[in-house]
N, C-alpha and C positions, 0 to 999 in steps of 0.2 A: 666354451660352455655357454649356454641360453639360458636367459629366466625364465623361460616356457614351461612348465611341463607339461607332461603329455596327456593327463587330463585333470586339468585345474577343478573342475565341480569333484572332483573324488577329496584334491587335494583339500580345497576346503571344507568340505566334510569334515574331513578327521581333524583339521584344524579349529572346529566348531564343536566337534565331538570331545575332544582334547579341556576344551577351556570350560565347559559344559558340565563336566564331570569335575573338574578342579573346583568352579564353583558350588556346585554340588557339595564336596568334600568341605569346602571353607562354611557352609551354611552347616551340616551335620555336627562338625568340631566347635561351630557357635554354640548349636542348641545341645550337645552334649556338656559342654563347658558351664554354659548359665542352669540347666537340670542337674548337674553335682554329678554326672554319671562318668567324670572319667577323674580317676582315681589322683590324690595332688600326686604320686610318684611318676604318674606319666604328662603331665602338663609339659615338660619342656621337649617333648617327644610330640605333642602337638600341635605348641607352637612352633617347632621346625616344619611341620609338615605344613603349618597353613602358611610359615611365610614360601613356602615349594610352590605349593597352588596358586597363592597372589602372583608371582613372579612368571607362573606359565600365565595367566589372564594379564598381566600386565604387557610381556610377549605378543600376545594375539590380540590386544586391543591396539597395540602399539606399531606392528606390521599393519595392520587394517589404518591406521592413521597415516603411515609415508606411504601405501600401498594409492589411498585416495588421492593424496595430494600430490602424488608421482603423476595421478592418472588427469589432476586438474591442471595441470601443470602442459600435459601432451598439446 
């Protein structure tokens, strides 16, 4: 099996697309949480979702980290 694929600019795309939208979703559940608009019954419903989204952005910052230093490394 190769680490190549077969075409990397797509692959990062969706891996930029991906972390983007997590973001996004972690920024929305801020300013929904501090505005009073999400109800106290659902708060533990999304605190799991944001620690989901941190953990994919932490993923994709974190590939991009051994992915550089793989390449500083060559």
């Amino acid at each position: 099996m190769t680490d190549e694929h077969p075409n990397p600019n797509q692959w990062w795309f969706h891996r930029r697309l991906m972390a983007y939208v997590s973001l996004a979703g972690i920024v929305i559940s801020l300013l929904c949480a501090l505005t009073g608009a999400i109800p106290s019954t659902h708060t533990d419903l999304v605190e799991g979702l944001c620690w989901v989204f941190g953990f994919i952005l932490l993923g994709y910052y974190g590939n991009n980290a051994f992915e550089a230093f793989a390449q500083a490394r060559k």
